[in-house]
C-alpha positions in Angstrom: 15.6 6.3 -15.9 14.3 9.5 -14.5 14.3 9.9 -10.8 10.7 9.5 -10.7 11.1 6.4 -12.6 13.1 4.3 -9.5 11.7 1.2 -8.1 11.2 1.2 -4.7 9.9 -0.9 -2.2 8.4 -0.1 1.1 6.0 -2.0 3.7 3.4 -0.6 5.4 1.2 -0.8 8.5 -2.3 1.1 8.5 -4.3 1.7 12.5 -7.6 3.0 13.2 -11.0 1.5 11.9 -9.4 -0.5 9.2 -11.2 -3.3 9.4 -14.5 -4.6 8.1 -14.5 -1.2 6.0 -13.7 -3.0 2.5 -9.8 -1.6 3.1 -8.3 -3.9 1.2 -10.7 -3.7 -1.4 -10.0 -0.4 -1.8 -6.5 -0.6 -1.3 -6.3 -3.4 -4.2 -8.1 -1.2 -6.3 -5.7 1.7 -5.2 -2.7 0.3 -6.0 -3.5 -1.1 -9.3 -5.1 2.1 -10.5 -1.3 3.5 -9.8 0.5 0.3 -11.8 1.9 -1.2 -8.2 1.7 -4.4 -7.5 2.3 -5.8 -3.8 -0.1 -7.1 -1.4 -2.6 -5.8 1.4 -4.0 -8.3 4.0 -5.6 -7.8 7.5 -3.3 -8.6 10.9 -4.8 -10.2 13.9 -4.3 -6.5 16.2 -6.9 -4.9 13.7 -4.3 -3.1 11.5 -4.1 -3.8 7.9 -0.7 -4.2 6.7 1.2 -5.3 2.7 3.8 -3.9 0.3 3.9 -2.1 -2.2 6.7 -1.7 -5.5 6.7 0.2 -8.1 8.2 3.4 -9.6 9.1 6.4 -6.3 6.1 8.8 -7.3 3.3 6.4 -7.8 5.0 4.6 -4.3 4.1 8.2 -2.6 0.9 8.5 -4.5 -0.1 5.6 -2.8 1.4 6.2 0.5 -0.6 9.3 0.9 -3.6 7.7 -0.1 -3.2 5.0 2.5 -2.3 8.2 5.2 -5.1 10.1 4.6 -8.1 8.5 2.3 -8.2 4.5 2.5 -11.9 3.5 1.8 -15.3 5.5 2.4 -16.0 4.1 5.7 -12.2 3.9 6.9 -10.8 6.2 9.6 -7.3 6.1 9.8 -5.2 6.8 13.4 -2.0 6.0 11.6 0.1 4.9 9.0 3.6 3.7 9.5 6.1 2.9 6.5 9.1 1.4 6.9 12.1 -0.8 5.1 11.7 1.1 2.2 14.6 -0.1 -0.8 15.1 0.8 -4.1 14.8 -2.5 -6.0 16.1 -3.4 -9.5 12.6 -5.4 -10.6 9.6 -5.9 -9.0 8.7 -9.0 -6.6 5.4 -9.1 -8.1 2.9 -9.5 -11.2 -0.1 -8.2 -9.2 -1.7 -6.3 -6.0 -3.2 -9.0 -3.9 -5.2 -9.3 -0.7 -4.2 -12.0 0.9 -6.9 -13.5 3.6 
């Protein structure tokens, strides 16, 4: 497997106006557009937080998309990534919002 190739896993926790924006739409749409599967849901302090697997560059793809783009009417403060793991399979089948 090339080093590109590695799965990885790695939560994440977005802040700003993230909320009520279609994020997770957008985020869904996102990550299955790059092959990764995880999840994306909303949290009760107006972040929107998931997880995301899949092979190390689509993982950063994704990571800088959530940094810097999210949806059209989205404006990000802050994105923090953390407990990031290379895995040997993926958890998941899908990329789901959870509600």
């Amino acid at each position: 497997m090339a080093e590109g190739d590695t799965l990885i896993s790695v939560d994440y926790e977005i802040f700003g106006k993230v909320q009520g924006v279609f994020f997770r739409k957008y985020t869904q749409a996102e990550g299955k557009k790059l092959g990764l599967v995880g999840w994306v849901q909303n949290t009760d302090q107006g972040t929107v937080q998931g997880q995301l697997q899949g092979p190390i560059s689509q993982v950063r793809h994704m990571q800088e998309w959530l940094k810097t783009r999210g949806s059209p009417k989205s404006h990000i403060d802050r994105a923090n990534f953390n407990n990031e793991k290379v895995i040997l399979k993926l958890d998941y089948s899908d990329f789901q919002i959870i509600k």
